[in-house]
Structure formats: C-alpha cells, structure tokens
FIBALUM-739493 format. One record per residue (C-alpha): residue number from 1; x, y, z. Coordinates in nm, 2 decimals, decimal comma. Example, Ala and Ser with C-alpha at 12.3 -4.5 7.8 and 13.67 -1.06 7.14 Angstrom:
% residues 2
{1 {1,23 -0,45 0,78}}
{2 {1,37 -0,11 0,71}}
This chain:
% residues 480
{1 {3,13 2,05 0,05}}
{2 {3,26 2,41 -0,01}}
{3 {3,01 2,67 -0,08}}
{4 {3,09 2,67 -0,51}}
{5 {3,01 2,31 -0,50}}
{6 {2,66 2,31 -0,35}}
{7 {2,54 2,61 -0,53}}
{8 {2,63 2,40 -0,84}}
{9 {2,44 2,12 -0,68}}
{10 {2,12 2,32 -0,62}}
{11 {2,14 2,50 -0,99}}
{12 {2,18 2,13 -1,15}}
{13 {1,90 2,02 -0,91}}
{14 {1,69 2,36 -0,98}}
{15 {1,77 2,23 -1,38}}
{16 {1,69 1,87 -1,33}}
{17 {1,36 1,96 -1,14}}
{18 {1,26 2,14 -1,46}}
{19 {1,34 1,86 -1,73}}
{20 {1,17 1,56 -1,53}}
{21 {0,86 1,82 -1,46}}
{22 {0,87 1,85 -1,83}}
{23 {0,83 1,48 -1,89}}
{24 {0,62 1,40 -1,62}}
{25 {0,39 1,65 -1,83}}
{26 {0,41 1,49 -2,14}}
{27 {0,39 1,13 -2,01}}
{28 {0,07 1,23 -1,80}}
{29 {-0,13 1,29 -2,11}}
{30 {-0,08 0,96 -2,23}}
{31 {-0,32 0,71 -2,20}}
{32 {-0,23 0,50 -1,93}}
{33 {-0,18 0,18 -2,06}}
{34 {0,11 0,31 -2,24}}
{35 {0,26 0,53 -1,96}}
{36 {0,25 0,17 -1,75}}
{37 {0,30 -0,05 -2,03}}
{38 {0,61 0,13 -2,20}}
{39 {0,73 0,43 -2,11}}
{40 {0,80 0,31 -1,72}}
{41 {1,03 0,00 -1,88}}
{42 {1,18 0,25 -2,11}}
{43 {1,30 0,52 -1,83}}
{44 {1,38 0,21 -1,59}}
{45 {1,65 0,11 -1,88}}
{46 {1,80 0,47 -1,91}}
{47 {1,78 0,63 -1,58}}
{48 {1,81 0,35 -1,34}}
{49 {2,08 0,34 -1,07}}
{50 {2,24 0,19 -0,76}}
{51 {2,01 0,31 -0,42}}
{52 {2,11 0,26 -0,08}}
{53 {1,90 0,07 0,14}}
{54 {1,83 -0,01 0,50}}
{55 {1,91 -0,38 0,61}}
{56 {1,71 -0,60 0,89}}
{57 {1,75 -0,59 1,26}}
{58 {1,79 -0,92 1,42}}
{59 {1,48 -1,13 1,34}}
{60 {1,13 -1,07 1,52}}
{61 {1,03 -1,32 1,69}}
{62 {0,60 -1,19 1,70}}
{63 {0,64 -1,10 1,31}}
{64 {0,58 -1,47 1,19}}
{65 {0,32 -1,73 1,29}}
{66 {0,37 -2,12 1,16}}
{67 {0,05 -2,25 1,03}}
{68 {-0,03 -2,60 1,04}}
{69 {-0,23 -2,71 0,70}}
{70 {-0,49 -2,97 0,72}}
{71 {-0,76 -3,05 0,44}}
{72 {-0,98 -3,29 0,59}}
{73 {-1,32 -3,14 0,61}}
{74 {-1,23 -2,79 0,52}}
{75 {-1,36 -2,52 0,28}}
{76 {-1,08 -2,42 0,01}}
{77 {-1,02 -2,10 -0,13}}
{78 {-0,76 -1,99 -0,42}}
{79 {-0,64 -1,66 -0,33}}
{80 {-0,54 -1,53 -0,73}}
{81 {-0,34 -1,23 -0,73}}
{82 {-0,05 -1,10 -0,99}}
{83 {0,30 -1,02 -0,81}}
{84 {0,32 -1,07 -0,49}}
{85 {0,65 -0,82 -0,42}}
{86 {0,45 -0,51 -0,52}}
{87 {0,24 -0,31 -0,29}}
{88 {0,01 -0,39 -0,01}}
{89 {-0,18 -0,61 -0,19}}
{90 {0,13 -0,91 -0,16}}
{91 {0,07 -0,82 0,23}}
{92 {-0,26 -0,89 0,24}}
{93 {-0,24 -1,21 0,05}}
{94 {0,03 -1,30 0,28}}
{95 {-0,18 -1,22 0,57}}
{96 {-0,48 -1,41 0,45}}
{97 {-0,29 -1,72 0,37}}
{98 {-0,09 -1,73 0,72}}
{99 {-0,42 -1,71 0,91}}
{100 {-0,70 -1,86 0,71}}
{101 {-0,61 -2,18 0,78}}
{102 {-0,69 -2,15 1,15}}
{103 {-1,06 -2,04 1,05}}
{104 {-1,16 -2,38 0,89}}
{105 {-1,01 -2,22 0,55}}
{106 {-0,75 -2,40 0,37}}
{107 {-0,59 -2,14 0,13}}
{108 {-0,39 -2,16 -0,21}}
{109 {-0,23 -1,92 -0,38}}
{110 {-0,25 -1,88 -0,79}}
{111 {0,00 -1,56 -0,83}}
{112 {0,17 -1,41 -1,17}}
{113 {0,57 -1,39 -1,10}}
{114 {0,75 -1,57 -0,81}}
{115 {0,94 -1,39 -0,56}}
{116 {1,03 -1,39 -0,24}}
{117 {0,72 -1,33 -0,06}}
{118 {0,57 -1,64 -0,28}}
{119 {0,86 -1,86 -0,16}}
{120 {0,79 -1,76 0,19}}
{121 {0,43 -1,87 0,19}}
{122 {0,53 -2,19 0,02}}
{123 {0,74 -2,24 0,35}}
{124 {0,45 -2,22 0,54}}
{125 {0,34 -2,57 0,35}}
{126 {0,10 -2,37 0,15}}
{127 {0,03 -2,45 -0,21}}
{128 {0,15 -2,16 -0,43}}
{129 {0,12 -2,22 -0,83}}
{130 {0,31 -1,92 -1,05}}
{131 {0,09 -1,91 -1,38}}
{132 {0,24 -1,73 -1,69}}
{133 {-0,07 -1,77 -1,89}}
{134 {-0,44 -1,86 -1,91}}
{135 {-0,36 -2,25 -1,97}}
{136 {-0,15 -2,23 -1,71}}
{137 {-0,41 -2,05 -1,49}}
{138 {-0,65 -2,28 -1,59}}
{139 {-0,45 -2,60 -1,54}}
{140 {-0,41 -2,50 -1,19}}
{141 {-0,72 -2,40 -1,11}}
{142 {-0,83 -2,76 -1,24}}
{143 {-0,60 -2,93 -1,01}}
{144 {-0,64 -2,73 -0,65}}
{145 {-1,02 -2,71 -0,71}}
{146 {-1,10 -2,45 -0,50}}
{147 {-1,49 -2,43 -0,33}}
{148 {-1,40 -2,08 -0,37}}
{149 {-1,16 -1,79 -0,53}}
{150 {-1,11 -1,49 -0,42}}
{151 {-0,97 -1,26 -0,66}}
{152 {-0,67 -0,98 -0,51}}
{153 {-0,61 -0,74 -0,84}}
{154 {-0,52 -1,05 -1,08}}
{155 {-0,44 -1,02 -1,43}}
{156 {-0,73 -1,03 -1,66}}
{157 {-0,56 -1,40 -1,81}}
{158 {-0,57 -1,53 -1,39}}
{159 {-0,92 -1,38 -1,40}}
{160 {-1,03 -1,55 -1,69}}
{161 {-0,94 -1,89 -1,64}}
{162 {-1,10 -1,77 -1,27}}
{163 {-1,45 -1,74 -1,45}}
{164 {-1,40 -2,05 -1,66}}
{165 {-1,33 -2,25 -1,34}}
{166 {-1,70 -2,24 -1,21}}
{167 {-1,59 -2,22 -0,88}}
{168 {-1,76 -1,88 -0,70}}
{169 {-1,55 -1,59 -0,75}}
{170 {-1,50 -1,33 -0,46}}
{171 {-1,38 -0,96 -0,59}}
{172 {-1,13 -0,75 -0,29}}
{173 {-1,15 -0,43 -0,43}}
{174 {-0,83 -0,32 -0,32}}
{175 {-0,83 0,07 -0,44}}
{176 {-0,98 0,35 -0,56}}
{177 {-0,91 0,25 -0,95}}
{178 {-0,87 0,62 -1,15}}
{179 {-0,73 0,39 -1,45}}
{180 {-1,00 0,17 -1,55}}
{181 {-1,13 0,24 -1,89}}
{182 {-1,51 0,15 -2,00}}
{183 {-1,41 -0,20 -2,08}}
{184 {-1,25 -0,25 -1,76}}
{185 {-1,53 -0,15 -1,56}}
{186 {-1,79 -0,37 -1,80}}
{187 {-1,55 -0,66 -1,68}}
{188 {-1,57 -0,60 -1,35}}
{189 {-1,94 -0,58 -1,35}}
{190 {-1,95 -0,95 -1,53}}
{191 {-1,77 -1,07 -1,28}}
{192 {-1,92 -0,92 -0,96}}
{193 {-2,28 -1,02 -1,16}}
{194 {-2,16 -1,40 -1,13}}
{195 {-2,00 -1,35 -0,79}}
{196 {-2,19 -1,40 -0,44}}
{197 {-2,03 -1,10 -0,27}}
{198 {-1,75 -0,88 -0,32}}
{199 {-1,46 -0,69 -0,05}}
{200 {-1,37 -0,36 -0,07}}
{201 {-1,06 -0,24 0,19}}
{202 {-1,21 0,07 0,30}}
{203 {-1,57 0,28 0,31}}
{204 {-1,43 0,51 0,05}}
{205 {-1,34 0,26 -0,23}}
{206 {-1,67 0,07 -0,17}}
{207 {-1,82 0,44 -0,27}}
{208 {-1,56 0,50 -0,52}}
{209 {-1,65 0,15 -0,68}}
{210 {-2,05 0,23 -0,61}}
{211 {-2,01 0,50 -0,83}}
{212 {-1,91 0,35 -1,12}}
{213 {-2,14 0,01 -1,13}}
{214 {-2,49 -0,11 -1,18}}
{215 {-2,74 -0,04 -0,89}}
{216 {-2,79 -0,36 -0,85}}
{217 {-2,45 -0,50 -0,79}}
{218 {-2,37 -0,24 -0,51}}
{219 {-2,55 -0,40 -0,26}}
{220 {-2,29 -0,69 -0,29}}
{221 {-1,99 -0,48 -0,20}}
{222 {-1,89 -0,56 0,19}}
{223 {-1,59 -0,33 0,33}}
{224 {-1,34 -0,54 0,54}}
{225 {-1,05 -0,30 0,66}}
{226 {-0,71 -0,38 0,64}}
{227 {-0,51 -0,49 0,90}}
{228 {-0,12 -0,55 0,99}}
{229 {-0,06 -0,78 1,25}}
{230 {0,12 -0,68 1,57}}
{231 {0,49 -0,68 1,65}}
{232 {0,67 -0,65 2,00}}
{233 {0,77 -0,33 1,99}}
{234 {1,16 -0,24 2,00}}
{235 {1,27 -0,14 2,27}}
{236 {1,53 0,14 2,36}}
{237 {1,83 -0,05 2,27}}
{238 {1,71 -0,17 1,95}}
{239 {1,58 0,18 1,83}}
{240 {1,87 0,28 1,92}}
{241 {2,06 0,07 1,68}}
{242 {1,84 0,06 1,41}}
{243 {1,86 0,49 1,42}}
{244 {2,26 0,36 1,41}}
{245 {2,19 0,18 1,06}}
{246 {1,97 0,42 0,93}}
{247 {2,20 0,72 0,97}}
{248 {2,47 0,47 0,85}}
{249 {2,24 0,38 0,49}}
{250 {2,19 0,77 0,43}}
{251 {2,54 0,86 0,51}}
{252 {2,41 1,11 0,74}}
{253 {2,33 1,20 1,15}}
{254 {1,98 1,29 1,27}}
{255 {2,10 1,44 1,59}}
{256 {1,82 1,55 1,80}}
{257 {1,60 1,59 1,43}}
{258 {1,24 1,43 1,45}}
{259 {1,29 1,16 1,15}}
{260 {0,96 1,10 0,93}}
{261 {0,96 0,81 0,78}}
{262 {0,76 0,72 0,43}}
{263 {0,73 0,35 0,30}}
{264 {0,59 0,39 -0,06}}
{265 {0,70 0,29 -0,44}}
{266 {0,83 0,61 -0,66}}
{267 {0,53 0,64 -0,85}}
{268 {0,30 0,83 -0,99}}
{269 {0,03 0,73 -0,69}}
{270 {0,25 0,78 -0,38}}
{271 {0,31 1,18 -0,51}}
{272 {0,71 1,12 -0,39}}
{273 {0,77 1,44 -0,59}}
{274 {0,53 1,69 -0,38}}
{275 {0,58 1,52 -0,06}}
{276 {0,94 1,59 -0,07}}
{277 {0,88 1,98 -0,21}}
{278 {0,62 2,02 0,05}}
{279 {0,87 1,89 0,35}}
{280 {1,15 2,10 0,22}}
{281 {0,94 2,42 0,24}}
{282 {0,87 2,34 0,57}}
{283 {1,20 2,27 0,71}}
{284 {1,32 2,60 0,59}}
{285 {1,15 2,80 0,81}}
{286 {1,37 2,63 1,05}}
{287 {1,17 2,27 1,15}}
{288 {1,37 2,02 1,31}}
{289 {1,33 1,71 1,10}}
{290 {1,44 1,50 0,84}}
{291 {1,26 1,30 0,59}}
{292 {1,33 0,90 0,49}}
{293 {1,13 0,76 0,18}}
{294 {1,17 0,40 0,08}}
{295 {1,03 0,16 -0,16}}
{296 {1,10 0,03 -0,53}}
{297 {1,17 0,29 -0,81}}
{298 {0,84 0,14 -1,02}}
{299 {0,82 0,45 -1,22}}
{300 {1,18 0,60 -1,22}}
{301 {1,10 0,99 -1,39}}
{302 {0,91 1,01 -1,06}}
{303 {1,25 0,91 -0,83}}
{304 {1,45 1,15 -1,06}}
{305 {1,27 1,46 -1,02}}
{306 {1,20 1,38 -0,63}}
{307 {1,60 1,37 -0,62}}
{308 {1,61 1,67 -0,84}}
{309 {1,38 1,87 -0,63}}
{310 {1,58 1,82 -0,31}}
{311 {1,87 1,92 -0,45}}
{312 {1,76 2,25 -0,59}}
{313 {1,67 2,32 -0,16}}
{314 {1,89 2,43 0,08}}
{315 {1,74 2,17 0,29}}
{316 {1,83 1,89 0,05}}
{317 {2,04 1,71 0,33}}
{318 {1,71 1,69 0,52}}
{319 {1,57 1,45 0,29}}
{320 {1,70 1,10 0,20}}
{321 {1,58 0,86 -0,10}}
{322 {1,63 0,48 -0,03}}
{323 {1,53 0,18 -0,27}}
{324 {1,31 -0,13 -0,10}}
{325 {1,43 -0,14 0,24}}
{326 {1,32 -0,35 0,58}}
{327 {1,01 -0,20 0,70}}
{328 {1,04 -0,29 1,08}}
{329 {1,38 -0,15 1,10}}
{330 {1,24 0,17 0,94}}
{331 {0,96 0,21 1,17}}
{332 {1,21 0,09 1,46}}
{333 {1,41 0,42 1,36}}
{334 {1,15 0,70 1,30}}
{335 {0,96 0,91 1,52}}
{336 {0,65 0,95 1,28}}
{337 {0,54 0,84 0,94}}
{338 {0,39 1,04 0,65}}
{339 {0,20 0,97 0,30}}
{340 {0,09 1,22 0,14}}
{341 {-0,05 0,98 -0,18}}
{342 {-0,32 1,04 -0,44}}
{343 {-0,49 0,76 -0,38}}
{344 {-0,51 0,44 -0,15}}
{345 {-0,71 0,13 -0,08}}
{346 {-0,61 0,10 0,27}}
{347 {-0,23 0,20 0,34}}
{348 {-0,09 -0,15 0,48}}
{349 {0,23 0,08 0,56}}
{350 {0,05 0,33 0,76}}
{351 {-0,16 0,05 0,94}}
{352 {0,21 -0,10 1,03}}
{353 {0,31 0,21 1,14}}
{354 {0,06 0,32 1,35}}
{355 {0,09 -0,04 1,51}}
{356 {0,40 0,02 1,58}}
{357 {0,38 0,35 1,79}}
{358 {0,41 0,58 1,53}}
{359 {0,20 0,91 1,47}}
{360 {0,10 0,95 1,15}}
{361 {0,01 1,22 0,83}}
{362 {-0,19 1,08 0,64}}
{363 {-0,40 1,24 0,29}}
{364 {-0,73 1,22 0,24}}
{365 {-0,71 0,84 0,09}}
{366 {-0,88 0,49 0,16}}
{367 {-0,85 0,39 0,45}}
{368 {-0,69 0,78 0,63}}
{369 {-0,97 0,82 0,82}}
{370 {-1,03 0,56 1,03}}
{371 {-0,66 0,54 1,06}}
{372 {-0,60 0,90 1,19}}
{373 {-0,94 0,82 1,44}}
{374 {-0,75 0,55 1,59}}
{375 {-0,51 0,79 1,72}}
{376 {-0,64 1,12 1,67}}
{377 {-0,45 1,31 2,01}}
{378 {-0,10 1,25 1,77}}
{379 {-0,20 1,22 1,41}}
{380 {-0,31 1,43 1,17}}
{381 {-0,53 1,37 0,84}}
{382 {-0,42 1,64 0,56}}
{383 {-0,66 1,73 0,25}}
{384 {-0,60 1,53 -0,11}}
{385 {-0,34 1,74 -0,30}}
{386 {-0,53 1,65 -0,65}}
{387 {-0,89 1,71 -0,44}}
{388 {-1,18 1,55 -0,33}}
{389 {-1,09 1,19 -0,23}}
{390 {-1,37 1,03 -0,36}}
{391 {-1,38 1,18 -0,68}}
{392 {-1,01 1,16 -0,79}}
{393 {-0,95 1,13 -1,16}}
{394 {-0,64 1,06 -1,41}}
{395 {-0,69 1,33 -1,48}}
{396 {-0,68 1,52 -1,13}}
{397 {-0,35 1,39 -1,03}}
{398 {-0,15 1,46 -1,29}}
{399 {-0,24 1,83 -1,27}}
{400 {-0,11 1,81 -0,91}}
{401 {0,17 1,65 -0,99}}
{402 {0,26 1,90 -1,26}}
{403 {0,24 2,13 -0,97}}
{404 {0,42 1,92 -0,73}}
{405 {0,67 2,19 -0,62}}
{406 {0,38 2,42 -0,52}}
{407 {0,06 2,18 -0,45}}
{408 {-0,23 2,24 -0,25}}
{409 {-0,22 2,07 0,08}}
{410 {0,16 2,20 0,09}}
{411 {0,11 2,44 0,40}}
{412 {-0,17 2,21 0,53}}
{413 {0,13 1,96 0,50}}
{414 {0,36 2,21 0,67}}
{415 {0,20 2,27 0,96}}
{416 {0,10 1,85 1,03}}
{417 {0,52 1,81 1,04}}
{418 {0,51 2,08 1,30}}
{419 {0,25 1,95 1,48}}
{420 {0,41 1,64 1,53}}
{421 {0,74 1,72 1,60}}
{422 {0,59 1,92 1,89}}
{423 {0,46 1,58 1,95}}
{424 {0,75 1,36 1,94}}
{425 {0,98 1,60 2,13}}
{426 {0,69 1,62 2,45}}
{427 {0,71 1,20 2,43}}
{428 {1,08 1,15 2,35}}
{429 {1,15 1,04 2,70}}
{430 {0,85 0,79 2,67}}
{431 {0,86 0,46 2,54}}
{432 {0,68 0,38 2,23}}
{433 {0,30 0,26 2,30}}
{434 {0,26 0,09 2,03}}
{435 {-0,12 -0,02 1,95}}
{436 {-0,27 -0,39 1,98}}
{437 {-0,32 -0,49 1,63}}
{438 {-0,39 -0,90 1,71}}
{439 {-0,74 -0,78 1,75}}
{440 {-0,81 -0,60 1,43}}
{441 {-0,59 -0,89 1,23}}
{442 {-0,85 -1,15 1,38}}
{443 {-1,18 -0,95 1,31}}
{444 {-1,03 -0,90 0,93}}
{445 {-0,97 -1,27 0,95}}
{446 {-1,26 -1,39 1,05}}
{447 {-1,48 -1,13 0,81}}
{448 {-1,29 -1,26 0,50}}
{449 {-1,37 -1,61 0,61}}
{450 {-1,74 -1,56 0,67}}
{451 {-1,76 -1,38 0,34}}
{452 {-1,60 -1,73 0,16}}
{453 {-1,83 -1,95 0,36}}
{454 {-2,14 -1,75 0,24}}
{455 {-2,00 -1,75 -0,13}}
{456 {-1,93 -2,08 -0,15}}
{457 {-2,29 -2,18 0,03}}
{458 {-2,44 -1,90 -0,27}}
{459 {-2,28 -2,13 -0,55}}
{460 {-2,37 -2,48 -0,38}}
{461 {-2,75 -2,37 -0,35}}
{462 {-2,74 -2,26 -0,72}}
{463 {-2,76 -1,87 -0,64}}
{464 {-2,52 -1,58 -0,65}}
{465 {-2,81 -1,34 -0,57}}
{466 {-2,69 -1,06 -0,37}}
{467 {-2,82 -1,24 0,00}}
{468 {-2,73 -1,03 0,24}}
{469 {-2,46 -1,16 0,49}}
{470 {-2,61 -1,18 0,85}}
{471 {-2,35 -1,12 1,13}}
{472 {-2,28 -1,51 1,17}}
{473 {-2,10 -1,47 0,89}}
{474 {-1,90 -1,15 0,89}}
{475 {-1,83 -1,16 1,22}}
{476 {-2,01 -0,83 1,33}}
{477 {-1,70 -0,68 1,09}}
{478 {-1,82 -0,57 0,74}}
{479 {-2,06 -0,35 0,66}}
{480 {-2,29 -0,33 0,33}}
C-alpha cells in the first residue's frame, strides 16, 4: 500500500469513525426496545457484509461427552431458553443438558429458534422442542411434563406457558439486566414469588438483581458460577498451526507480536468500539501486539465504527475484525484474551479461556473477579469504562460509548496489554498450563441439580416459601 493510499484510508476511517459515532448517539437515546427491535434489523439490511472467519482444527477429542438418557425413576427438568446460537447463555444450556443426566436429572430443552447448537443436543438423544409461540410452548410443556423448569432468559410467550404449566419454575439470572423497564421487573417478581429458588451466575448480578426486587424475594436468589468444561490443551504443534490459520483468516503475520484474542458479539454490551480505540493507543507507543475480535455482527453500527476507528490509526493493521469463528482454534492461537464489556453475567468466553492457559483482561463485570483471582500472578482486572459495576445504567453505557475513542479505563487498559505481554514473552518458551476446569464443571453441575431437587420437593409439599437450601442440596457450591 503506497503512502497516498493509506493516508486516504485513515482520513476515510477518521470520517467514518465520526458518522457511525453520530448514530450510535442518536440510536442510544432511544428506548431500547426499539434500538433492539428495529433499528438493529434495519442497519443489518444496509450495512451488512462478507467477514472472514477462522475455521476448526481437527476435532477434540475432551471437548464432547456422550450422555446416556434414562427416565426410569428420575427427576425431569425443562431447560426453556430463546436462541440457543447467541451468547453464553446457549453454552450453559448446552452444558447443563450434557451433564444433568448423570446427576439423577433427565433434561429437556423448550428453546425459541433451532440451530445448530439445538441439533447438537438432539444428537445427544435429548428431547429438544423449538416453540414459535405460546400454544406451541404450552403444547410442549403438556407433553414432556417436566417435575421442574428452569427458566435461561426465555421469551416472555416460553415464560408464560412456563407459569401456566404448574410445574415449579426456577429463574438463572444470567446478567446484570440495564434494560428492564418497570413492567419487566414486576414480571420477574411474579414469577420468582411462585418459584422455590432462583440462580444467579455471579455475586454481582445476585446484588445487581437484589437491588431492584422485593425484600422478601432476595433471600431466594442462590449464585452458582459459571463454568466451561476442560479441554486437552494443544500442544506445540497444534498452536502452531492454528497461529498458521489465524494469520491466514486475517491476511496477515504476527511475527513475534503477543496476539490478544476477544470472543464477543459487536454489540452495544461487548464495547467492540473502545476496546479497539483503547488497544490502538496503546500499541502506538510502540507495544508489540495485535488484537483478534470475533463473534456475530448482532448490532452492525457497532462493527462499522469499530472498523472505522482502526482505520483512522496508524496501527490499524494491529487489529483484525472476524465474524463467528471456532473458539478453540482461537484460544489455540492467542497468547492472552481481553473483554473489556459493560456488562456480564459470567463471561463463558473468558472462563474458556482462562481454562485454556490463557491470561486474561477482564472489566469490572459479573463474574471478573473471581475470574482474575483464579489467576491473579498473569491477569489483570481493569475498572468499568461506563463506572461502577454494580450500578451500571442504560444510560451509563451509552455515554461511554459516545466516548469510545477516549474512555475511561483507556490507559488502565493500556497498561494491562503491557503487562501481559511482559508476561507472555517471560513464558513463551513454556508450554501452556492450562487450568483443571472438570472440577468447577461438576460443582456447577451438582449445585444446579440440588437447586431442582429442592424446587421440585417445594412444589410437591405445596410450598414455594423461600426454605433455605442446606448444603445436601447445593453441594457446598451456592451461596444465599
């Protein structure tokens, strides 16, 4: 590229960056419902495009587990969720249905949308109904009769025909929700008044939900952390190779550069826009590392102005954009992770990640914490860009995000990618340690099933008092 040509690259970016700033402005002050509802379908119809993507290594052989379904004598839970190809809540789901079994739990699956992740579960020989409506819902609820549901972020019509069921109903709270309105919150306190117990992911959305309901339905709110289960790690050879595909998907060589690697949607949450400002200031001063994001373009204003942005830098060949891409091969080719998001339930990427070896930079979300403690010699936990974590607003993030070129964790942000390239380049000649995650899979396991056994005893003996569960049931796991 001659020197004419990128100085018209970064002037067209510098323009760009403007012009999607501007609408991300105007968009923010809308209400939500129609930000989500309309204007997300109407900028996917006039500013989508082709993205590259990073394919699958070779099958792993400790990512899957067979499950073997039996009925006779067992408790039966409906996990109800809406699509299961978006976000971290599909992984959990997937999780819960792959393991439950093997805890005296025979699991179902009432999901809006099908997809692969739905088809994958059906291969395991579990049940796995895709309702379009509240009949539907209901039908299927009628037929699988479920001792218990358990309810992952489902659409108010899968929710409804939940309710109507009369099986007991179990909440997972699986975020901090800055979106609910009045009447959203009111539901939720119906249904949490009619249910046994309820999950949150993480000790900050329990608070974040405490905040916001009736004193007497806080008690009811157990945290069980996520979990990812654990993978053989790749060796040499294979990091090797999947570094080989990853330069090959961005069109570009890494050298000796420490590659950051984020796995999150382009959306308004994830804060793609400031993450990639806030890398590019810091690899001006002369940092050597590049920065992979992947995931699905749900809001695409938000993948346009992160693309504008790096063009207006002189580091914009630092940073490269991919659409939905294999996780393990990603985490395979990086040297660290980062998300630098507005809010989180409990990051199933990061937890993946930090299974796998990786240090990590987390923000001040759900679940950052007690990630970064599990590995607090090589990562680093960064403030909130829109501020305090447990009292992020609507409101809040979409001030920061009008000032995602110049936010304020940027040189907190700044000097975590230093840190951990110092970091990677003292252990490049190490092999990755990745952490045991079979342990924390099991004790989430065994939590979620002792909270469903204690639900479905509340319904049979008449009660969904808030009775506290005793450590038979949670497995010394969740707190209240």
């Amino acid at each position: 590229m001659t020197a004419a040509s990128r100085l018209a690259t970064r002037v067209g970016g510098r323009v760009s960056a403007r012009v999607f700033g501007v609408v991300t402005g105007a968009t923010g002050m809308l209400p939500p419902r129609l930000r989500y509802g309309y204007v997300h379908r109407i900028t996917r119809v006039l500013l989508r495009k082709p993205l590259p993507a990073l394919r699958a290594l070779d099958a792993d052989p400790g990512s899957a587990s067979a499950v073997q379904i039996t009925r006779d004598g067992q408790l039966t839970c409906v996990l109800a969720v809406s699509a299961l190809d978006i976000g971290g809540i599909g992984s959990v789901v997937e999780l819960l249905a792959t393991w439950l079994p093997a805890r005296g739990v025979t699991p179902a699956v009432v999901c809006f949308g099908d997809g692969a992740r739905a088809q994958r579960i059906r291969d395991l020989g579990i049940d796995v109904r895709s309702v379009p409506d509240r009949a539907s819902a209901r039908r299927a609820f009628a037929e699988l009769r479920p001792d218990v549901i358990q309810l992952h972020g489902a659409p108010a019509f899968i929710e409804a025909a939940a309710q109507e069921s009369g099986a007991p109903l179990v909440p997972v709270l699986h975020n901090t929700e800055i979106h609910y309105s009045r009447a959203r919150w009111r539901r939720l306190s119906q249904v949490l008044s009619q249910s046994p117990s309820a999950v949150a992911v993480s000790e900050l959305v329990r608070t974040f939900h405490a905040a916001h309901l009736p004193d007497v339905l806080r008690a009811r709110i157990a945290v069980i952390p996520n979990a990812a289960p654990g993978r053989r790690a790749p060796d040499t050879q294979q990091r090797r190779v999947a570094r080989d595909l990853l330069e090959r998907a961005v069109g570009a060589r890494f050298h000796d550069d420490v590659v950051f690697v984020c796995l999150a949607r382009y959306d308004a949450q994830k804060n793609i826009a400031g993450t990639v400002a806030s890398f590019l200031t810091s690899v001006a001063t002369g940092v050597p590392a590049q920065l992979v994001i992947a995931g699905e373009p749900s809001d695409w204003v938000e993948f346009r102005r992160s693309d504008a942005i790096r063009r207006r830098s002189f580091g914009a060949d630092r940073v490269h954009l991919l659409d939905s891409s294999d996780a393990r091969s990603l985490l395979a080719a990086a040297d660290a992770f980062v998300l630098n998001s507005f809010f989180e339930g409990w990051p199933v990427a990061a937890t993946e990640a930090l299974a796998a070896g990786l240090p990590l930079i987390l923000s001040d979300v759900g679940g950052a914490r007690e990630l970064v403690a599990r590995d607090p010699a090589r990562s680093v936990l960064i403030a909130n860009a829109s501020g305090d974590a447990s009292g992020v607003t609507d409101a809040g993030v979409e001030r920061a995000r009008w000032r995602a070129i110049s936010q304020r964790n940027s040189s907190e942000l700044g000097d975590a990618i230093r840190c951990i390239v110092d970091t990677v380049h003292r252990e490049r000649d190490e092999p990755l340690a990745p952490q045991d995650a079979s342990d924390g899979v099991a004790a989430m396991i065994d939590a979620h099933a002792g909270v469903l056994r204690h639900a479905a005893r509340s319904s049979s003996a008449g009660s969904t008092r808030p009775g506290l569960l005793s450590g038979e049931d949670i497995g010394g796991v969740v707190t209240i």
